[in-house]
PDB file as gemmi writes it, atoms N, CA and C in Angstrom:
CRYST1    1.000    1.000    1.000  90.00  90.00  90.00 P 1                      
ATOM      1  N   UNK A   1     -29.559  80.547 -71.260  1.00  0.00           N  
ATOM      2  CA  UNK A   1     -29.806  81.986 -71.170  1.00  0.00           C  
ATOM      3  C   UNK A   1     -28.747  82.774 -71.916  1.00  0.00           C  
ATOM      4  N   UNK A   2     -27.494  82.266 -72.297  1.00  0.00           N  
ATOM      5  CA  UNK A   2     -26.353  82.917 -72.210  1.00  0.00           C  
ATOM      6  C   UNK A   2     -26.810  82.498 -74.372  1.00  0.00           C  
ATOM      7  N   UNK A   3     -27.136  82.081 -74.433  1.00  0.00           N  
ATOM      8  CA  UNK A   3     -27.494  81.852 -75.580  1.00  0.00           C  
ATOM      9  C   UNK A   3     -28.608  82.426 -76.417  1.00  0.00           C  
ATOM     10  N   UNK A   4     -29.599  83.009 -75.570  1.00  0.00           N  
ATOM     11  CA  UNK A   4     -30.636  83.928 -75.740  1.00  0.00           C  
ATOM     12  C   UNK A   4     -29.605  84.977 -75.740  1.00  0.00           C  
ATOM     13  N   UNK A   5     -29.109  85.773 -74.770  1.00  0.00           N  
ATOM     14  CA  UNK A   5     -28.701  86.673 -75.064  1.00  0.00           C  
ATOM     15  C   UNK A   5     -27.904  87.011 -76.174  1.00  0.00           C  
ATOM     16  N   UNK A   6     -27.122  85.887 -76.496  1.00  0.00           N  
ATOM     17  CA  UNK A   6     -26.268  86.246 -77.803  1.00  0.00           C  
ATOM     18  C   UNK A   6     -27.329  86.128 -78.945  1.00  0.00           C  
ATOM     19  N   UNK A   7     -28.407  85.552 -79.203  1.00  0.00           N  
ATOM     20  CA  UNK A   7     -29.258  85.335 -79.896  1.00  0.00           C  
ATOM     21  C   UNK A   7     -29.910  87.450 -80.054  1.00  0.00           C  
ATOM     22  N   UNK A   8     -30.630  87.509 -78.723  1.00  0.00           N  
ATOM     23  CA  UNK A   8     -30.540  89.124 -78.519  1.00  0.00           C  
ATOM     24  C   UNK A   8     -29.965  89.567 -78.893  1.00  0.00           C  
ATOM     25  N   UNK A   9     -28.652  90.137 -78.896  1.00  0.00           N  
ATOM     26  CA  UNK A   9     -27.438  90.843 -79.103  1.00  0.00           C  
ATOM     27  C   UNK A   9     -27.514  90.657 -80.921  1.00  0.00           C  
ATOM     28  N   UNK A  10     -27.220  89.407 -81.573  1.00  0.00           N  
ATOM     29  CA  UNK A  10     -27.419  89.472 -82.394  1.00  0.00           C  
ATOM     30  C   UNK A  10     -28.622  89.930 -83.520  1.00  0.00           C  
ATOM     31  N   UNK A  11     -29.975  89.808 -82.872  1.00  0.00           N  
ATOM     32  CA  UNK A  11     -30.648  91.023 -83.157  1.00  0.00           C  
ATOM     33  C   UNK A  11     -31.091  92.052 -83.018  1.00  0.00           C  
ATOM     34  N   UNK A  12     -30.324  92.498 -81.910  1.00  0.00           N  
ATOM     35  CA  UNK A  12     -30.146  94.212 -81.851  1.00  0.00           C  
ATOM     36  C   UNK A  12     -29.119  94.520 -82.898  1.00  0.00           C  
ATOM     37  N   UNK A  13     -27.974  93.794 -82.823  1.00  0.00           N  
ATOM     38  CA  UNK A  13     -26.859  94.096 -84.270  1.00  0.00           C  
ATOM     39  C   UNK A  13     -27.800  94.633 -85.934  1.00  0.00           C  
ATOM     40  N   UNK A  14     -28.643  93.374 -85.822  1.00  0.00           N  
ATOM     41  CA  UNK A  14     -29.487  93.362 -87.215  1.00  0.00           C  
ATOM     42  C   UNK A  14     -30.385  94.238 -86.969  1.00  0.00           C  
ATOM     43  N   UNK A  15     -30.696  95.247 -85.956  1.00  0.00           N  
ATOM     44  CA  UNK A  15     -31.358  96.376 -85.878  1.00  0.00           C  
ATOM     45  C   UNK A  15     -30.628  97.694 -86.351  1.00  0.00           C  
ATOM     46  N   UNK A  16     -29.535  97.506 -85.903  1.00  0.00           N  
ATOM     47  CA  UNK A  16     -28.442  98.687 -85.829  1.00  0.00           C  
ATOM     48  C   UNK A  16     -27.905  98.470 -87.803  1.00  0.00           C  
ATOM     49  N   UNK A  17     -28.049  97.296 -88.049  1.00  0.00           N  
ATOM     50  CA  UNK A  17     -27.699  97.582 -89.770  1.00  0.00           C  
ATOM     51  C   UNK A  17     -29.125  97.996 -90.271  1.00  0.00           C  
ATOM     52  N   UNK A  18     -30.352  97.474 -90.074  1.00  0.00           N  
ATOM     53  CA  UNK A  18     -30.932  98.137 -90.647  1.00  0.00           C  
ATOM     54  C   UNK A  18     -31.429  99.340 -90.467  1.00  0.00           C  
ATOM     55  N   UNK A  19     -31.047 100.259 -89.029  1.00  0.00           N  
ATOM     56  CA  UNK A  19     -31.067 101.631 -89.038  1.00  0.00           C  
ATOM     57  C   UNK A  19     -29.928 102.036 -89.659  1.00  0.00           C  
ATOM     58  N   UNK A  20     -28.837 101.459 -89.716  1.00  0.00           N  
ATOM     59  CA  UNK A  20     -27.673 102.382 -90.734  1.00  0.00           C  
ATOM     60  C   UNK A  20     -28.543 102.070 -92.178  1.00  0.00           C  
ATOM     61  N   UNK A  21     -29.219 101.088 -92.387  1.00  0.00           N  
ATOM     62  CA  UNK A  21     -29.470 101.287 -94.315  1.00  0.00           C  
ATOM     63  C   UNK A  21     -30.335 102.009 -94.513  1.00  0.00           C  
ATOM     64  N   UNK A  22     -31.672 102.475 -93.428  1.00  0.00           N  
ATOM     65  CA  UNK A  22     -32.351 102.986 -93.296  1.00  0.00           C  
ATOM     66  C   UNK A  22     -31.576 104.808 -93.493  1.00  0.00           C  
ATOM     67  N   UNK A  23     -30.964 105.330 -92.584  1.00  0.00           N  
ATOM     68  CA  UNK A  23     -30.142 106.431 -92.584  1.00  0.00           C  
ATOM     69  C   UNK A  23     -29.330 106.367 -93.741  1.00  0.00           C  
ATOM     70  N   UNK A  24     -28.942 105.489 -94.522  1.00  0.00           N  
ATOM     71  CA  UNK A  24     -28.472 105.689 -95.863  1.00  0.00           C  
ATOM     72  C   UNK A  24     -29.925 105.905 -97.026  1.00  0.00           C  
ATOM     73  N   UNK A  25     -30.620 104.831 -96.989  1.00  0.00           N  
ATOM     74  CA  UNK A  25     -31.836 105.215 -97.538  1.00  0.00           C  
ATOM     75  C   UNK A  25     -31.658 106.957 -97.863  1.00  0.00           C  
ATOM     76  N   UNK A  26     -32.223 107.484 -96.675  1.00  0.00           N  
ATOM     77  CA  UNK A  26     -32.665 108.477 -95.844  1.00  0.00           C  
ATOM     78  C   UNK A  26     -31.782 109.715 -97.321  1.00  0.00           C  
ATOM     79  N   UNK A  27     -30.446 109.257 -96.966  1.00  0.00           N  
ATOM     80  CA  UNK A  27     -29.196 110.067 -97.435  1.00  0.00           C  
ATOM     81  C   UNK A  27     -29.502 110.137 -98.734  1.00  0.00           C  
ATOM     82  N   UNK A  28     -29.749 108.690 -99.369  1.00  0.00           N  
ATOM     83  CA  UNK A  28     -29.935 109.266-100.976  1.00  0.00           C  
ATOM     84  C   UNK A  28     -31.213 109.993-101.108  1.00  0.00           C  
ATOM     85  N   UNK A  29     -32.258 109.406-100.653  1.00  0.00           N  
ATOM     86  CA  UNK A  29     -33.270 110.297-101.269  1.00  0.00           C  
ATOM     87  C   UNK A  29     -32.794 111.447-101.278  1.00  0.00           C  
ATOM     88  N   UNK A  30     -32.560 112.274 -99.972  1.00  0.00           N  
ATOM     89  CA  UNK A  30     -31.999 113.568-100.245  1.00  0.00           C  
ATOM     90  C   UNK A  30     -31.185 113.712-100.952  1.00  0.00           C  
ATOM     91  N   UNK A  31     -30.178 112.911-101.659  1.00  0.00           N  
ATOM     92  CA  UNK A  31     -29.325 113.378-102.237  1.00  0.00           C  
ATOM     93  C   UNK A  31     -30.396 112.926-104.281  1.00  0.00           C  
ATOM     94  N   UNK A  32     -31.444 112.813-103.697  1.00  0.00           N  
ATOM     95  CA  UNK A  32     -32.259 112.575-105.298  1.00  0.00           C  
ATOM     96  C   UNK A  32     -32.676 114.095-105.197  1.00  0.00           C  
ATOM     97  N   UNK A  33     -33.348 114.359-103.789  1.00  0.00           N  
ATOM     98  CA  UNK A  33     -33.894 115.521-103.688  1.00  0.00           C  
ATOM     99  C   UNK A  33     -33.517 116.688-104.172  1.00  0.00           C  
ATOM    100  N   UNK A  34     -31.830 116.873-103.679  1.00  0.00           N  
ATOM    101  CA  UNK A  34     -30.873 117.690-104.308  1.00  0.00           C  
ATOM    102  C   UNK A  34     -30.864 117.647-105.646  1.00  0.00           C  
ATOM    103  N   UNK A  35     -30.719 116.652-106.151  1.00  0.00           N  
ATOM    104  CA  UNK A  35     -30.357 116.324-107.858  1.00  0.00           C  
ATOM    105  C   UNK A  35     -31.722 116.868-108.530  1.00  0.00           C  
ATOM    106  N   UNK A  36     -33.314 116.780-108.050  1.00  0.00           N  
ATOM    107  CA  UNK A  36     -34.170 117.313-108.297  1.00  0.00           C  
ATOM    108  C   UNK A  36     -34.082 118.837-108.384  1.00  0.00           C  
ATOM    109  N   UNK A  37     -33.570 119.517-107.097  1.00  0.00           N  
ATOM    110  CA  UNK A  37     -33.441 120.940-107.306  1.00  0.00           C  
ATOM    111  C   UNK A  37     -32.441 121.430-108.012  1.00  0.00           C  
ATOM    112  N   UNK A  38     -31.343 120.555-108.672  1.00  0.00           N  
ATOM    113  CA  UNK A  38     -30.592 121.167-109.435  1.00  0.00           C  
ATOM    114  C   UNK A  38     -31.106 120.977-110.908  1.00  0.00           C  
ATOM    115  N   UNK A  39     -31.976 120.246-111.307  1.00  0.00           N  
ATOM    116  CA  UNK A  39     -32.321 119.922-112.612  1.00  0.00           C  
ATOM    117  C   UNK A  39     -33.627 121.068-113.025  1.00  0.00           C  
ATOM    118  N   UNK A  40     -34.201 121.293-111.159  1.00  0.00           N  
ATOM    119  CA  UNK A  40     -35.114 122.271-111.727  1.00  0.00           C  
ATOM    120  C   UNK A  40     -34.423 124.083-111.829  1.00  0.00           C  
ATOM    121  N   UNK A  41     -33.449 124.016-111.109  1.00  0.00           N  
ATOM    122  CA  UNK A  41     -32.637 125.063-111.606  1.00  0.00           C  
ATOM    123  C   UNK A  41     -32.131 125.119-112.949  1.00  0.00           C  
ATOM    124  N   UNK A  42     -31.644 123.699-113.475  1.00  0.00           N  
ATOM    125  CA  UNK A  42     -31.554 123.510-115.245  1.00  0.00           C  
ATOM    126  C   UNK A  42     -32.679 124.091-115.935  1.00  0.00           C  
ATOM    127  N   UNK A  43     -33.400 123.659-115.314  1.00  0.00           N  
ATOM    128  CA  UNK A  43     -35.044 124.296-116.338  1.00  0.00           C  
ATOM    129  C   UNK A  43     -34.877 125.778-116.160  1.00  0.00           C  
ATOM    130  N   UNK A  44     -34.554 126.621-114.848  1.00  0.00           N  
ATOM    131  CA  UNK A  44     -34.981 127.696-115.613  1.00  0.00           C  
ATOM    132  C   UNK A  44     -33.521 128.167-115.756  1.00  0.00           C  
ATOM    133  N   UNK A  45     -32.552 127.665-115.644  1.00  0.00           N  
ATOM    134  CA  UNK A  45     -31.301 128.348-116.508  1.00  0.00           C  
ATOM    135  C   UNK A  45     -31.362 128.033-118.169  1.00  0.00           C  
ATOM    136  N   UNK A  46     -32.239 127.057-118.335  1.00  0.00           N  
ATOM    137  CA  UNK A  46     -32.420 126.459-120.240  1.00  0.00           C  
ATOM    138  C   UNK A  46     -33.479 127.417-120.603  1.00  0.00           C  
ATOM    139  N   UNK A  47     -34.226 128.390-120.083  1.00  0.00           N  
ATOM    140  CA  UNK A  47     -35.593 128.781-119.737  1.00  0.00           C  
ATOM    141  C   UNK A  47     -34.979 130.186-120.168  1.00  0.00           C  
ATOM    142  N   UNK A  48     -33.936 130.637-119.193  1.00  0.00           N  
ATOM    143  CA  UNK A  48     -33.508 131.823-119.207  1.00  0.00           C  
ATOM    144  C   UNK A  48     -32.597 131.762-121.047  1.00  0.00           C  
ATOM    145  N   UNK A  49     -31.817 130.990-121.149  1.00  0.00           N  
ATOM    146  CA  UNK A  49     -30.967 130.564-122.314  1.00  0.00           C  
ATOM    147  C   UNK A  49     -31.805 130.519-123.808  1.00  0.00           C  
ATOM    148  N   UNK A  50     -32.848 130.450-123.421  1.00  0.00           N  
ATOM    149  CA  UNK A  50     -34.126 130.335-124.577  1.00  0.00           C  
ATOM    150  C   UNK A  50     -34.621 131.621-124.700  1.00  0.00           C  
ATOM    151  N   UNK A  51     -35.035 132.644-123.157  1.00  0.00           N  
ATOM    152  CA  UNK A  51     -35.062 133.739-123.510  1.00  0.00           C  
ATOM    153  C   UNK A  51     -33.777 134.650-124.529  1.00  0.00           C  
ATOM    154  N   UNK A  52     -32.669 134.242-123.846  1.00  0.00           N  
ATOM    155  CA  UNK A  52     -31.745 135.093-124.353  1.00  0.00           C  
ATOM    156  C   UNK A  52     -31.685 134.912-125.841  1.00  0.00           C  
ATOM    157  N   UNK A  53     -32.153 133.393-126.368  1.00  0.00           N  
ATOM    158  CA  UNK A  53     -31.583 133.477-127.630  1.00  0.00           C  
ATOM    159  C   UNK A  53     -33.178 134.295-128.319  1.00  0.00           C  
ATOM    160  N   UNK A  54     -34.292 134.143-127.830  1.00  0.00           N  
ATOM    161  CA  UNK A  54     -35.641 135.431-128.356  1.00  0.00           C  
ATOM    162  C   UNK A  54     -35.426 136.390-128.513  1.00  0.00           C  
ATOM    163  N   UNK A  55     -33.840 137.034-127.322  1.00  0.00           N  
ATOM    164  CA  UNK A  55     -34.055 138.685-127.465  1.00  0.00           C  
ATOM    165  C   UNK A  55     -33.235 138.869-128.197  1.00  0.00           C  
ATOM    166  N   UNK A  56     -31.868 137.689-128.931  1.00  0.00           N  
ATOM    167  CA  UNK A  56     -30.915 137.972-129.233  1.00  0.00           C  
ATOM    168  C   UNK A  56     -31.733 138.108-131.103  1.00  0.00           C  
ATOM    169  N   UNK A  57     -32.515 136.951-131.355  1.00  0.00           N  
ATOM    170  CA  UNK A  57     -33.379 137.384-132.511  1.00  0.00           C  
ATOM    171  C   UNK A  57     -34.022 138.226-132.347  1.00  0.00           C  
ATOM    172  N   UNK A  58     -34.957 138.804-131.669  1.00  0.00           N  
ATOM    173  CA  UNK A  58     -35.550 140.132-131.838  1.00  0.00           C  
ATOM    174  C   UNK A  58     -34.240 141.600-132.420  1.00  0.00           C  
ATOM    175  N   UNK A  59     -33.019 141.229-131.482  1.00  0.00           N  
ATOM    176  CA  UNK A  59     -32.484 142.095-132.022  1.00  0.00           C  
ATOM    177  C   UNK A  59     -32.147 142.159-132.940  1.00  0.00           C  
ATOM    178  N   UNK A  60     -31.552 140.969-134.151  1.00  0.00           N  
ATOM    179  CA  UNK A  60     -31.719 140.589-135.228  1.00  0.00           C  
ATOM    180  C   UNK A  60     -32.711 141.100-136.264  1.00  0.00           C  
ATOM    181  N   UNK A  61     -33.795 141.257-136.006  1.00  0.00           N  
ATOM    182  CA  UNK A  61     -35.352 141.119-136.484  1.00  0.00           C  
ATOM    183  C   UNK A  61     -34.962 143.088-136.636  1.00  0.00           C  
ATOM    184  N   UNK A  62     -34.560 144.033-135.402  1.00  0.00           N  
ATOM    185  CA  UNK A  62     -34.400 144.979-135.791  1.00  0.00           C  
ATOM    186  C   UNK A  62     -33.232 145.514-136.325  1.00  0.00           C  
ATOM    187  N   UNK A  63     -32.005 144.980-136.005  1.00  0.00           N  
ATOM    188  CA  UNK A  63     -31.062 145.445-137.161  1.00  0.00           C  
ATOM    189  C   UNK A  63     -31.336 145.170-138.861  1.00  0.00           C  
ATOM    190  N   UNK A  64     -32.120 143.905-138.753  1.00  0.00           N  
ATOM    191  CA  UNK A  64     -32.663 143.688-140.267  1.00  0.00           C  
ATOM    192  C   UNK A  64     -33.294 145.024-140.717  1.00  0.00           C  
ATOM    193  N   UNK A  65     -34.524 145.260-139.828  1.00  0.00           N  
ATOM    194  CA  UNK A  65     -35.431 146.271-140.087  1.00  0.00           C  
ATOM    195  C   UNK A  65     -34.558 147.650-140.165  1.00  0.00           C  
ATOM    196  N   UNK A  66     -33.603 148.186-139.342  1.00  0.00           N  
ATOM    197  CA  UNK A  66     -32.567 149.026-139.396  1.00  0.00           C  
ATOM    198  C   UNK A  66     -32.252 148.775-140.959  1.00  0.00           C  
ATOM    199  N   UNK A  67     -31.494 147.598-141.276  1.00  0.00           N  
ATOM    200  CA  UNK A  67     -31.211 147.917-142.329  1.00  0.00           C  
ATOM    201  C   UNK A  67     -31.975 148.103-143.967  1.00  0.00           C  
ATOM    202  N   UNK A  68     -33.418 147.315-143.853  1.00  0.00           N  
ATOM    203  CA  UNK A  68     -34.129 147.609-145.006  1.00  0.00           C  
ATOM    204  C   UNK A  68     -34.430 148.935-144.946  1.00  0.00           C  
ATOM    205  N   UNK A  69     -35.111 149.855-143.410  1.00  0.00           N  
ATOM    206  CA  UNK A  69     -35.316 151.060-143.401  1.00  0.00           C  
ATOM    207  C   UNK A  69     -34.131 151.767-144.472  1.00  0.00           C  
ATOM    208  N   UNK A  70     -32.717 151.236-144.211  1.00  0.00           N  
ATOM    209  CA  UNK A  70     -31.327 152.074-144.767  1.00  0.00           C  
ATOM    210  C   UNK A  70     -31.757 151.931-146.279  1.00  0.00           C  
ATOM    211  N   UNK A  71     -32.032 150.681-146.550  1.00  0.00           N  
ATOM    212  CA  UNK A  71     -31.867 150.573-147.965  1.00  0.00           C  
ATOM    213  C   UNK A  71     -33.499 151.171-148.610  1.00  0.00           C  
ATOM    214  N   UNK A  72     -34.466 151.481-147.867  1.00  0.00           N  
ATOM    215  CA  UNK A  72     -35.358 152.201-148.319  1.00  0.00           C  
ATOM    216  C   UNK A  72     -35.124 153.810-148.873  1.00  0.00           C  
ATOM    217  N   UNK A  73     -34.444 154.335-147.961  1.00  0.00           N  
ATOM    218  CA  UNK A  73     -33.545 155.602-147.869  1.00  0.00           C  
ATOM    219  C   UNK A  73     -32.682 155.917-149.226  1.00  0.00           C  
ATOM    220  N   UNK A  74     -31.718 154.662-149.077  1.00  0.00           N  
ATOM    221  CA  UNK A  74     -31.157 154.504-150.839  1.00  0.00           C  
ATOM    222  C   UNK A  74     -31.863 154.325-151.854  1.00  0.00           C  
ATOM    223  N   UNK A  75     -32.904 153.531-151.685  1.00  0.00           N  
ATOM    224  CA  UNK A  75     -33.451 153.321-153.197  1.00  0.00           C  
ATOM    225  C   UNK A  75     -34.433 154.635-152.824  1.00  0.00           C  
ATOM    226  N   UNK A  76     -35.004 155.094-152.366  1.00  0.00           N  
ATOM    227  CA  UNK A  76     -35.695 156.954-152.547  1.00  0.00           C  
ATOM    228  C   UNK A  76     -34.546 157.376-152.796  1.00  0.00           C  
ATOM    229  N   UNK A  77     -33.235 157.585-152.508  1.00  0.00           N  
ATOM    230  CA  UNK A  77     -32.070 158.471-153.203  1.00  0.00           C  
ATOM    231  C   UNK A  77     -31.635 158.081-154.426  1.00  0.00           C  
ATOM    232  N   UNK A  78     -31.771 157.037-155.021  1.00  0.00           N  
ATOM    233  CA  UNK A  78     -31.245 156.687-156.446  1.00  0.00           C  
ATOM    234  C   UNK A  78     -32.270 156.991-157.051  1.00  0.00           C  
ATOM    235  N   UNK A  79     -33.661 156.743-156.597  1.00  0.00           N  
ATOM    236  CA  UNK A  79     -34.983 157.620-157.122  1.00  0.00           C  
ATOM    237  C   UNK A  79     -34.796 158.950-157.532  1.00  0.00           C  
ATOM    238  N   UNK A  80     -34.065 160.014-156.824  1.00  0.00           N  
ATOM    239  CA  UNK A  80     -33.966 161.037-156.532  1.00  0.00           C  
ATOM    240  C   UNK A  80     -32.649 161.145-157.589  1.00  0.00           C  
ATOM    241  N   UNK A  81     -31.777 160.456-157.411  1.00  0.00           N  
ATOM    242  CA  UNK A  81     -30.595 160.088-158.912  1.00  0.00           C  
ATOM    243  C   UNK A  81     -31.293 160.277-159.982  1.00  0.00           C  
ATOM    244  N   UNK A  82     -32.360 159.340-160.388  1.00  0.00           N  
ATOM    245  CA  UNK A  82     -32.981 158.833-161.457  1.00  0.00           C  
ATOM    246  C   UNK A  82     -33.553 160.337-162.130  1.00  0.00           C  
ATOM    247  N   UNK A  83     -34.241 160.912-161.103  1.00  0.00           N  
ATOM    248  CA  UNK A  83     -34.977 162.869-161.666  1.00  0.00           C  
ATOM    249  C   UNK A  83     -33.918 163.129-161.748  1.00  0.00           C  
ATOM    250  N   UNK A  84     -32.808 163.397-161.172  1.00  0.00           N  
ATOM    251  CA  UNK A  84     -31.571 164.554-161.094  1.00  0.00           C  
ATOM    252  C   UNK A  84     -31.004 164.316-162.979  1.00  0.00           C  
ATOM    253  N   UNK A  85     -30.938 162.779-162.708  1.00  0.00           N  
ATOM    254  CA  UNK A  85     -30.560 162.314-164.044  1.00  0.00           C  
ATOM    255  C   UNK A  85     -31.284 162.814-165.383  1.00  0.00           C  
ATOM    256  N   UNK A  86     -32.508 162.536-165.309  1.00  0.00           N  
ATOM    257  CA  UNK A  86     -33.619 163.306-165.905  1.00  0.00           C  
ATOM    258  C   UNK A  86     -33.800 164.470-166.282  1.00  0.00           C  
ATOM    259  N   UNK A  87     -33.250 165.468-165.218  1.00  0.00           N  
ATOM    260  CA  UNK A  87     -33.474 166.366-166.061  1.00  0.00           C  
ATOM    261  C   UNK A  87     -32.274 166.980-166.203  1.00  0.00           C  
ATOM    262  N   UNK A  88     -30.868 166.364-166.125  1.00  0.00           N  
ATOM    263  CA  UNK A  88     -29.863 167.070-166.715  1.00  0.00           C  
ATOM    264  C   UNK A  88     -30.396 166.725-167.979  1.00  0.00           C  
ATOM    265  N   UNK A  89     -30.691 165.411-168.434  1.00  0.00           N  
ATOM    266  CA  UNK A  89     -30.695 165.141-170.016  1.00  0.00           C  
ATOM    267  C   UNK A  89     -32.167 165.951-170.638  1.00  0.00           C  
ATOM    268  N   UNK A  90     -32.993 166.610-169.658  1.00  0.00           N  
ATOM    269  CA  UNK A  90     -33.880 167.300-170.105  1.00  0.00           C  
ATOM    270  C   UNK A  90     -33.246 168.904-170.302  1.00  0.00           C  
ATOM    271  N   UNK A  91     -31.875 169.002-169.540  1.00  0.00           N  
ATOM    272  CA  UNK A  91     -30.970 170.317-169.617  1.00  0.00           C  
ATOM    273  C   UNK A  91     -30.168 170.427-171.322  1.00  0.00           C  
ATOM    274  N   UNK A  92     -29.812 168.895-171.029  1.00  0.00           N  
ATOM    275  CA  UNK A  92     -28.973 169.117-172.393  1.00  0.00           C  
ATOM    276  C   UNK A  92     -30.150 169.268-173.569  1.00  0.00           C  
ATOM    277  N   UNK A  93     -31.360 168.517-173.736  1.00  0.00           N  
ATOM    278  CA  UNK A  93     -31.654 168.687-174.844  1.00  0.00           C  
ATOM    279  C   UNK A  93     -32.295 170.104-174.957  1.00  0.00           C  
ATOM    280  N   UNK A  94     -32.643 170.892-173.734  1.00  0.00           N  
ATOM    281  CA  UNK A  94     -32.695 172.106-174.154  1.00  0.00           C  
ATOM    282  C   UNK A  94     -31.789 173.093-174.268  1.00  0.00           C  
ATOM    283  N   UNK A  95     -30.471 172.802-174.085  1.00  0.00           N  
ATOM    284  CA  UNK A  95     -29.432 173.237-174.547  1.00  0.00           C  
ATOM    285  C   UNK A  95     -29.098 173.129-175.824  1.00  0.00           C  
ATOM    286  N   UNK A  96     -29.323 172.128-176.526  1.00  0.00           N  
ATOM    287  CA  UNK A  96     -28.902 171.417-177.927  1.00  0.00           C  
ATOM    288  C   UNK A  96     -30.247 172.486-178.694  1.00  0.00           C  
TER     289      UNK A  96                                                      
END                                                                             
């Protein structure tokens, strides 16, 4: 009897490890679980990082446009050079 029981005892022991591997089990998944919600927080912090770099080209896209508008402005003013130019030399030759 005394031999059953240690026989017992010894597999209640082998119960008690496999509820501790079980409760470790247990631990990683959650700790996959965690690693899941931080990767899906990666997605939308890479998400957000992708927006920023869209708006950072859009703004791009309008300082460009800012600046061809500028240089539209100049070339109508060197246009505006070009007559001024014009008709001084249409001044001088009716001066001459």
């Amino acid at each position: 009897m005394i031999s059953e029981d240690i026989k017992d005892s010894e597999m209640i022991s082998e119960d008690i490890k496999d509820s501790e591997m079980i409760s470790e089990d247990i631990k990683y998944s959650e700790m996959i679980s965690e690693d899941i919600n931080d990767s899906e927080m990666i997605k939308d912090g890479e998400i957000i990082s992708e927006d920023i770099k869209y708006s950072e080209m859009i703004n791009e896209d309008i300082k460009d446009a800012k600046m061809i508008s500028e240089d539209i402005k100049d070339g109508k003013m060197s246009s505006k050079d070009i007559k001024d130019s014009e008709m001084i030399s249409k001044d001088r030759k009716h001066h001459e």
